[in-house]
VOGU-3710 file (C-alpha; in Angstrom, 3 decimals, decimal comma):
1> xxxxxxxxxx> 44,884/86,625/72,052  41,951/84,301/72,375  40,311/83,779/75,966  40,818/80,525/77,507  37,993/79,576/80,133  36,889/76,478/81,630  34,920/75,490/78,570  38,534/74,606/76,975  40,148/71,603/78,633  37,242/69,195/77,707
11> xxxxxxxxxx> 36,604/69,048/74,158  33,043/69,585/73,260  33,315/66,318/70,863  33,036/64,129/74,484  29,928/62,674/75,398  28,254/64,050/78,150  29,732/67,409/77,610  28,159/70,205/79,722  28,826/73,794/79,800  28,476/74,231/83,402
21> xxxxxxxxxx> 31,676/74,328/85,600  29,407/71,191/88,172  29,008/69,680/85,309  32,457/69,705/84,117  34,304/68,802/87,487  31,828/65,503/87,757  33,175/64,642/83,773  37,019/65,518/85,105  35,692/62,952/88,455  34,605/60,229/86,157
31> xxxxxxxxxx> 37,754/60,931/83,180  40,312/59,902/86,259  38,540/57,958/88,660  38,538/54,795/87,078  42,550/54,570/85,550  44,126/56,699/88,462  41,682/57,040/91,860  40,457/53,778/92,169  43,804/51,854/91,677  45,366/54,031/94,232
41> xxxxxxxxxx> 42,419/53,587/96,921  42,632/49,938/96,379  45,913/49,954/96,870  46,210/52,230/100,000  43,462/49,640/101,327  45,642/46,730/101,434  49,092/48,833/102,656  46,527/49,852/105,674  44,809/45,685/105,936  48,827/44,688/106,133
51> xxxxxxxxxx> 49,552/47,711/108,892  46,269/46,414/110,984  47,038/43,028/110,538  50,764/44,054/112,301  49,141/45,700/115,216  46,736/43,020/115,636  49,401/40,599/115,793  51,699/42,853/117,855  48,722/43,134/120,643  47,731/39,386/120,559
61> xxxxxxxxxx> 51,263/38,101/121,147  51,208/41,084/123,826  48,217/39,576/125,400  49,467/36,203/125,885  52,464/36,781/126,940  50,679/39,637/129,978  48,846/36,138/130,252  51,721/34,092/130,751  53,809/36,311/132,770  50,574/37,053/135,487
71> xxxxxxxxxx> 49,912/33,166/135,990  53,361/31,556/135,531  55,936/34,076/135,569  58,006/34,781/139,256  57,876/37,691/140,563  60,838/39,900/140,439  61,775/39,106/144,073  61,772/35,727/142,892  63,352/36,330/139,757  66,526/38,218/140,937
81> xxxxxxxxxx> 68,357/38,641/143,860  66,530/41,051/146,487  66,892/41,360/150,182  65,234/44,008/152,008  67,323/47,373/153,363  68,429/46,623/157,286  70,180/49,131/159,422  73,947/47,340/159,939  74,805/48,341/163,436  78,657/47,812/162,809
91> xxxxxxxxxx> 78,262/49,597/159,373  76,008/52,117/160,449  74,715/54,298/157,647  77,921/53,374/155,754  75,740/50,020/154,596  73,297/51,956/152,403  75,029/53,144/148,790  74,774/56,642/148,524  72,121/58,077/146,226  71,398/61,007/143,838
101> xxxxxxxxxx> 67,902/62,414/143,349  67,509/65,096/140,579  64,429/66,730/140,766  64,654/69,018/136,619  61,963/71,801/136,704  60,909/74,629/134,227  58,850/77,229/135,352  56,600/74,520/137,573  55,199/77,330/139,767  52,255/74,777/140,708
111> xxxxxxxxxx> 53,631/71,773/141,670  57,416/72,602/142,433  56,840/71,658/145,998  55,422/68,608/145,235  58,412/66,787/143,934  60,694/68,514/146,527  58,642/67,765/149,396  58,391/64,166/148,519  62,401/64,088/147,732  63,140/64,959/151,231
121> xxxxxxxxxx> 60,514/62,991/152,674  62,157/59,519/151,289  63,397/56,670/154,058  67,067/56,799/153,078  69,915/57,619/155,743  70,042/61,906/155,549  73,893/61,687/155,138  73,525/58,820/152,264  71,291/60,837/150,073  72,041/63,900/148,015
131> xxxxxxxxxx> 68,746/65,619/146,255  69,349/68,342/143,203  66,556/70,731/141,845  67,676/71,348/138,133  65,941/74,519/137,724  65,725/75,464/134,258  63,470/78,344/134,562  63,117/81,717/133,011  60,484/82,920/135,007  62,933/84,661/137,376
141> xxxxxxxxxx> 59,516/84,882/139,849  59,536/81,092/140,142  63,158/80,562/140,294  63,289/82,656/143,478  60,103/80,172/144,612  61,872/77,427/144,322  65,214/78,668/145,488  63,237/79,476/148,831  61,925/75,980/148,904  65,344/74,185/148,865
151> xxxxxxxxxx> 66,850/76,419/151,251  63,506/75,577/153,371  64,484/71,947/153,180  68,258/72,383/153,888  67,848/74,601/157,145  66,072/71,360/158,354  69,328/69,424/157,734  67,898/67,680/154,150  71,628/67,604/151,799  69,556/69,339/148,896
161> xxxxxxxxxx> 71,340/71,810/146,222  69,579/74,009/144,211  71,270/73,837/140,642  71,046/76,537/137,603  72,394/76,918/134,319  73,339/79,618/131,807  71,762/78,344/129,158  68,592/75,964/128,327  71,154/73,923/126,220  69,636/69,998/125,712
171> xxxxxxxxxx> 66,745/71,071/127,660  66,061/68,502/130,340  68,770/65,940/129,026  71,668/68,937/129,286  70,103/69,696/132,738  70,536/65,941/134,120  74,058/65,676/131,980  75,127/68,871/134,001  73,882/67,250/137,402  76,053/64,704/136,743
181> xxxxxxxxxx> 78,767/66,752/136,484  79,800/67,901/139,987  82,076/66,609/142,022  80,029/65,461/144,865  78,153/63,484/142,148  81,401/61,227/141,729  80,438/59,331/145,168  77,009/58,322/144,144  76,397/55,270/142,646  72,743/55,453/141,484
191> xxxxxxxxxx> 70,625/58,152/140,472  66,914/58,767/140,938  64,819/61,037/138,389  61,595/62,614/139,237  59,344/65,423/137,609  58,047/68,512/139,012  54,508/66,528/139,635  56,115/63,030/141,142  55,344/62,214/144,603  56,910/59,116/145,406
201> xxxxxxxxxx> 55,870/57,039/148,617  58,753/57,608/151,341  59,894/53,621/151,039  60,755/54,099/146,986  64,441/53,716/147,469  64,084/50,539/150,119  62,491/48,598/147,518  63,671/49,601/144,276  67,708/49,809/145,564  68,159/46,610/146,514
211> xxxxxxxxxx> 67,379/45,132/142,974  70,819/47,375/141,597  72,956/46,327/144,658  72,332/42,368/144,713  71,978/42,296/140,556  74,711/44,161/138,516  73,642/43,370/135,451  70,545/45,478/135,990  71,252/49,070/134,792  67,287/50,623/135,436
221> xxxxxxxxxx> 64,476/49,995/137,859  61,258/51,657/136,367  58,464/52,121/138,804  54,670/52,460/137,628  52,748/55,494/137,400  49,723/56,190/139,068  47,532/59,554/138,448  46,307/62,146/140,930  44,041/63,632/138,768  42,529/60,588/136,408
231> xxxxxxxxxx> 39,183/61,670/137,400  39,527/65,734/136,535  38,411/65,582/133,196  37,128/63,268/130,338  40,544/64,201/128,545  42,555/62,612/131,542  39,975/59,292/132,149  40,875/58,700/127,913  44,863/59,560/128,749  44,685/56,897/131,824
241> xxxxxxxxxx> 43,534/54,186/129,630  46,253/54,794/126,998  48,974/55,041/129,861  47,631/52,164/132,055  48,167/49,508/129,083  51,349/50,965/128,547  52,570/50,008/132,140  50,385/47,126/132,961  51,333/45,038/129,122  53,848/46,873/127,056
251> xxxxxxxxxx> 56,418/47,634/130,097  55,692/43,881/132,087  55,889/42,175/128,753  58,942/43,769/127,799  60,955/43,225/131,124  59,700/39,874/131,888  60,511/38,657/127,868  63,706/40,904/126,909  64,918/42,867/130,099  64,348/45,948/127,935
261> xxxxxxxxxx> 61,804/48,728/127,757  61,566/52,285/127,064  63,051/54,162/130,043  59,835/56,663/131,022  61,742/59,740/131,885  61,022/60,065/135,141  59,697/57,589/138,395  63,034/55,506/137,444  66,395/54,821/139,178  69,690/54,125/137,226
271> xxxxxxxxxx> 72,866/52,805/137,724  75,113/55,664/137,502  78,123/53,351/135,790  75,254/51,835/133,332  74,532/55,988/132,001  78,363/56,460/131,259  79,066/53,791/129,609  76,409/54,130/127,703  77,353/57,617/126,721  75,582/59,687/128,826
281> xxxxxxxxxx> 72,379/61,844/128,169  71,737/63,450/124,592  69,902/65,303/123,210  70,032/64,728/119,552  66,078/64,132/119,921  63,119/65,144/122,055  63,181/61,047/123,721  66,330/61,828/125,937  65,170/58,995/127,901  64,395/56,435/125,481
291> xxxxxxxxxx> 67,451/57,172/123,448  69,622/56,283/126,773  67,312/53,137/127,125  68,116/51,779/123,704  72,232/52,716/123,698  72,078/50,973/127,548  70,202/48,118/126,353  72,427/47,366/123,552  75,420/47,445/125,850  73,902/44,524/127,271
301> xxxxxxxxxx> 72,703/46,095/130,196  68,887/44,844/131,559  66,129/47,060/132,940  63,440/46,054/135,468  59,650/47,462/135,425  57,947/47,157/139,173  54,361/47,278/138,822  53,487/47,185/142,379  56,350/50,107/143,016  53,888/52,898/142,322
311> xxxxxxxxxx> 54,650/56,869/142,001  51,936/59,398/142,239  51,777/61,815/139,201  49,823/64,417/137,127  48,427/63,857/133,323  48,100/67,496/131,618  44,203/68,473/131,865  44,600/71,231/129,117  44,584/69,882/125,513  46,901/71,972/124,488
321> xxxxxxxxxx> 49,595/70,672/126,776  48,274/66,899/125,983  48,645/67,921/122,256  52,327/69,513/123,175  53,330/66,117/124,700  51,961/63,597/122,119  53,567/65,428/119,429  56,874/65,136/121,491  56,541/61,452/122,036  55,510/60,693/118,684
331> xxxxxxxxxx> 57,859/62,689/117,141  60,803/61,661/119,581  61,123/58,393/118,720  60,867/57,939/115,307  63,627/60,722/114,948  65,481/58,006/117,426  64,323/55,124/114,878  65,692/56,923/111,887  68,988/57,978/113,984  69,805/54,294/115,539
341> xxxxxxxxxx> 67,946/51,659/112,959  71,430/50,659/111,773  73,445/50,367/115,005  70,439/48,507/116,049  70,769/45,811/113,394  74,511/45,942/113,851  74,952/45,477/117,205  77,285/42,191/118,044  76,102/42,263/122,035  72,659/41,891/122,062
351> xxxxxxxxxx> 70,700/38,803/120,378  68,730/38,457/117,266  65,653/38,029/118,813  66,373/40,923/121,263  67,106/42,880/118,220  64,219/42,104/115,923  61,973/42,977/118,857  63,819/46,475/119,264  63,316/47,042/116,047  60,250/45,295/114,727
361> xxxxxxxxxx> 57,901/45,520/117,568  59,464/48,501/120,324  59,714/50,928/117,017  57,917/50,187/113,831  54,943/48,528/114,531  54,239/50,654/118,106  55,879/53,891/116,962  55,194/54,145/113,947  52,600/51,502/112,270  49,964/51,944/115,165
371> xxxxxxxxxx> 49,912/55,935/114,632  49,575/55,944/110,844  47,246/52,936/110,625  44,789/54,564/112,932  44,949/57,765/111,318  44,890/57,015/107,539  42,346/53,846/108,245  39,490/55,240/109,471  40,004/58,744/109,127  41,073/59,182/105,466
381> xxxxxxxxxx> 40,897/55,224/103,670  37,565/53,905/104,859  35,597/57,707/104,136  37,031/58,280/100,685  35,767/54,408/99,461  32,336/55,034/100,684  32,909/58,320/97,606  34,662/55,478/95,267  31,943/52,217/95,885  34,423/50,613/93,364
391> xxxxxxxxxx> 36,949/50,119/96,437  35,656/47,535/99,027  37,213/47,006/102,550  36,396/43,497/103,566  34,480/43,398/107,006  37,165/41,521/108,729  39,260/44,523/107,792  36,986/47,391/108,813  35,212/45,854/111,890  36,174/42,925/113,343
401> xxxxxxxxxx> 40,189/43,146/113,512  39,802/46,795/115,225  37,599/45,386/117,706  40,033/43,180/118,999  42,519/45,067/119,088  40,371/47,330/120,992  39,478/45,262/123,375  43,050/44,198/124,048  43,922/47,924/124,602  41,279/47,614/127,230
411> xxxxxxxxxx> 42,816/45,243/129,348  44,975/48,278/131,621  42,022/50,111/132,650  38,792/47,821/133,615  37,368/50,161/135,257  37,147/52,892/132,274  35,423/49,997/129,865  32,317/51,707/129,626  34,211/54,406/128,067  36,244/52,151/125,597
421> xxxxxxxxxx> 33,874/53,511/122,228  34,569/57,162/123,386  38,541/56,211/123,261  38,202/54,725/120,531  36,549/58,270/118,625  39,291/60,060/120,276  42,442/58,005/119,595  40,888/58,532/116,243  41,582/62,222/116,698  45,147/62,163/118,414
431> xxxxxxxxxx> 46,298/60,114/115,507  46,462/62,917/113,316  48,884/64,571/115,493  50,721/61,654/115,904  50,965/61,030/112,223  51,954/64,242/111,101  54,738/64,443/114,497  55,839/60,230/113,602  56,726/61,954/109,631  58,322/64,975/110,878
441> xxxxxxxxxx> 60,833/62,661/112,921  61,118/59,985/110,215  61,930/63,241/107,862  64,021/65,822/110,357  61,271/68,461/109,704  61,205/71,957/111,319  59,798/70,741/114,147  61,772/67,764/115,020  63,488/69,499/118,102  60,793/71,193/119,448
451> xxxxxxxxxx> 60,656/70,786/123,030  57,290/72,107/124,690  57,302/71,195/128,371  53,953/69,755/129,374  52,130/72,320/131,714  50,865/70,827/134,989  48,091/72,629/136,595  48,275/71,355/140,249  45,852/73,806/142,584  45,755/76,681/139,849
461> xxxxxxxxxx> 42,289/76,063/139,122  41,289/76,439/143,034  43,379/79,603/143,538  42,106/80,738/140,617  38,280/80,036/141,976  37,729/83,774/143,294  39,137/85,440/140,575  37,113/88,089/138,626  35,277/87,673/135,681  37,321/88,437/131,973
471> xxxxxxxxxx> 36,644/90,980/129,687  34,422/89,873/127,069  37,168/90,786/124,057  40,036/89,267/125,574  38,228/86,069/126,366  36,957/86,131/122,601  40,813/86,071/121,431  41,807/83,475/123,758  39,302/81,552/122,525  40,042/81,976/118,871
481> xxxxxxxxxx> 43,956/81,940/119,416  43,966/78,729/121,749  40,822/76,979/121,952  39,841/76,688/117,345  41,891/73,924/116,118  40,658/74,364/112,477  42,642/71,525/111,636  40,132/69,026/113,499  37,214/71,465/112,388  38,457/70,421/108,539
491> xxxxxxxxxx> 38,176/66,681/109,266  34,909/66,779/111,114  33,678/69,164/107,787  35,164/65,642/105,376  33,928/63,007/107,482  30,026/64,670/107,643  30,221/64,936/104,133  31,362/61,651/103,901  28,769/60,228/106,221  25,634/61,859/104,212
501> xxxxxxxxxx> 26,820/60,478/101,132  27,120/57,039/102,635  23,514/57,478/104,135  21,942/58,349/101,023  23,922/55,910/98,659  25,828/53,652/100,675  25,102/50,273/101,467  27,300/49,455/104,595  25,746/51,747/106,995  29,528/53,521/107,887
511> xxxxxxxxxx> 27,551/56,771/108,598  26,916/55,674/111,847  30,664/55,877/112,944  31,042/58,519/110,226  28,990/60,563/112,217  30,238/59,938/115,524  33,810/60,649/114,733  33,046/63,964/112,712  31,055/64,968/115,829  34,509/64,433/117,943
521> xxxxxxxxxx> 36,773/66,018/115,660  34,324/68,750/115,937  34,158/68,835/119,839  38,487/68,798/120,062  38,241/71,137/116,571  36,125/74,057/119,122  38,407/73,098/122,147  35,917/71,229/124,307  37,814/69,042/125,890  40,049/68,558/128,876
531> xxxxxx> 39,885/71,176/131,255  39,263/75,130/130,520  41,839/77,178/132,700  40,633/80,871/132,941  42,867/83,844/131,649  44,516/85,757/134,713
//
């Protein structure tokens, strides 16, 4: 049987022909570069020029309307009904609606007393208020912590119930649809969520309450969130300025416009009659909240975002839990897309503008265009034509639309604008793990239901400040098991290459970013960012 070797799939009789396997890949480069590469490069460049020219539009309607709505707009005491909470001395305590808190917690050994401190610390009539820790924890250590911590509470005449379950079924939506389940729930009319790491100010319920008793067409008041620990890290300062234009534009844009936004999870109060009849929590995706947004909202029911109703809060420092949570909210609602795209569009109770914006500019172009348009733009489009200089991205394209739109993004955090180009390198980064999480919940992949809850540090790196040093071996596989994300080492490795080719042959000087972002891929790839917590 005659030998095949590489010397047989290009017949000698082709010009050029070189015996050496170099040689041969550049003749295979050339062979289907021009009928097969270059059409499909040009192509993917205009399916990314229409996806930035979306976002661009999507963030300069956003930023006249924030325009609009700060110089013209009422303000919501203006715009519905709201008098301020007053002790009736007929009434007594009988005049303030009774109110459920549920405080859901998983293993949140650091901050546990945070949330249930502040809980029992609110201005609400004692008898008039009912607080429930949904402790979902495994760690039987902690559950006994917080157990202790509730009874702490009640002994000083707080009503507060500390709630378990057999199972983790539903995760934190099953542990809320449980709360909801008691009797002494039945009484309640409105319910208050708050994480582990919330710490709302004691007059939250005095001026969020009064919006649900005097308006009821108003199912959700969403309060803003402000961070404890903005200033920890450089991995926090670059999750503030994502967060803070999602409050101060996306959420006051979409309550002032449509009376609809994405319910947050947490730092919210609902109407209890506005959850059932929307169907109550599910948890057919890893968005529990958003999904009961969106099935509210098409009920007809409005929501209300108060940016001057702040709650204190904690971003994860670790970039492994930050990595956890993006995939979850990336992933979470484009599962939700795919599951409710067509009772959107069918729904008889909402409008069709209300709906187009649902669909057109709440999920596609912020869900899912802006992650794959970052991603496959500048980290995959824009390096492979500076290989192929038969592909051209216009300038308007490649520069000048994505500065705009950056500087729009800017607009929730002035005070972080000095570190807009960093954000910029490392949105870059994050939107390859919110591409790959947006497909796996457009697709049902394996890890469409995977529910990681975000870790929350709170004092463990001070308690941890006297500990002794590790042993050298176990740090080493730590380090390789936690901290190498070879993923992000791979890009940085493509874009280098991509950016010395471009400075020796290239003629529109894209090494310069080239560079930059293959030097923060490789930063995230070795686990240099956000904050280091050592092994116990």
């Amino acid at each position: 049987m005659a030998e095949i070797s590489g010397n047989n799939f290009i017949p000698d009789s082709f010009q050029g022909y070189t015996p050496d396997i170099a040689g041969q890949i550049g003749l295979l480069w050339e062979l289907i570069k021009a009928p097969l590469i270059v059409p499909l490069l040009t192509l993917s460049v205009y399916i990314c020029l229409a996806m930035s020219i979306m976002v661009f539009m999507e963030r300069l309607y956003m930023g006249i309307v924030i325009i609009l709505v700060k110089l013209f707009w009422k303000k919501p005491e203006k715009r519905y009904k709201w008098e301020p909470m007053t002790d009736d001395i007929e009434m007594g305590n009988e005049a303030f609606p009774l109110v459920l808190v549920q405080i859901p917690m998983f293993n949140e050994k650091e901050v546990y007393k945070i949330s249930i401190g502040a809980a029992c610390n609110l201005s609400w009539p004692s008898d008039r208020l009912v607080i429930q820790v949904l402790d979902d924890s495994t760690d039987y250590t902690v559950k006994d912590m917080v157990e202790r911590e509730c009874l702490r509470w009640a002994s000083k005449g707080v009503n507060i119930t500390y709630q378990i379950r057999e199972s983790r079924g539903g995760y934190k939506a099953g542990a809320l649809k449980e709360g909801l389940k008691h009797d002494y729930v039945k009484e309640c009319e409105y319910v208050v969520i708050f994480d582990a790491d919330f710490r709302p100010e004691p007059d939250f319920l005095r001026r969020s309450v009064p919006f649900l008793i005097h308006n009821p067409d108003i199912a959700l008041v969403q309060a803003r969130w402000r961070f404890v620990n903005s200033n920890e890290c450089f991995l926090t300062r670059m999750q503030e300025m994502s967060l803070d234009y999602h409050f101060t534009v996306e959420q006051e844009v979409g309550s002032a416009t449509h009376a609809f936004f994405g319910f947050n999870g947490t730092g919210g109060i609902w109407r209890i009659k506005a959850i059932n009849e929307a169907g109550g929590w599910k948890d057919r995706t890893t968005v529990e909240d958003m999904d009961l947004a969106v099935r509210a909202g098409l009920k007809g029911w409005k929501f209300l975002y108060l940016g001057d109703l702040q709650v204190k809060s904690e971003l994860p420092s670790t970039f492994k839990a930050f990595r956890f949570q993006q995939h979850r909210w990336s992933c979470g609602p484009a599962n939700l897309f795919r599951k409710m795209g067509l009772d959107i569009a069918t729904n008889k109770k909402v409008t069709l503008y209300k709906k187009f914006y649902v669909i057109y500019s709440f999920f596609f172009v912020r869900k899912l265009i802006a992650h794959m348009f970052t991603f496959f733009f500048y980290c995959v489009v824009i390096p492979l034509t500076i290989l192929v200089p038969e592909v051209d991205v216009p300038k308007w394209g490649a520069i000048y639309i994505p500065c705009i739109i950056t500087m729009l993004n800017s607009v929730g955090t002035p005070r972080s604008f000095h570190l807009l180009f960093y954000w910029v390198l490392f949105e870059n980064v994050m939107s390859f793990h919110r591409t790959k999480a947006t497909f796996i919940g457009l697709f049902e992949a394996k890890r469409v239901n995977e529910w990681v809850v975000t870790e929350k540090l709170g004092d463990t790196l001070k308690n941890k400040s006297n500990n002794k040093a590790v042993p050298l071996r176990k740090s080493l596989a730590k380090l390789l098991g936690d901290r190498i994300n070879l993923h992000e080492l791979g890009f940085a490795a493509f874009l280098f290459v991509c950016g010395v080719y471009d400075f020796l042959y290239g003629k529109n000087n894209y090494f310069i970013y080239l560079f930059l972002q293959s030097i923060t891929f490789t930063i995230v790839g070795f686990g240099y960012i956000g904050t280091i917590v050592p092994s116990s």
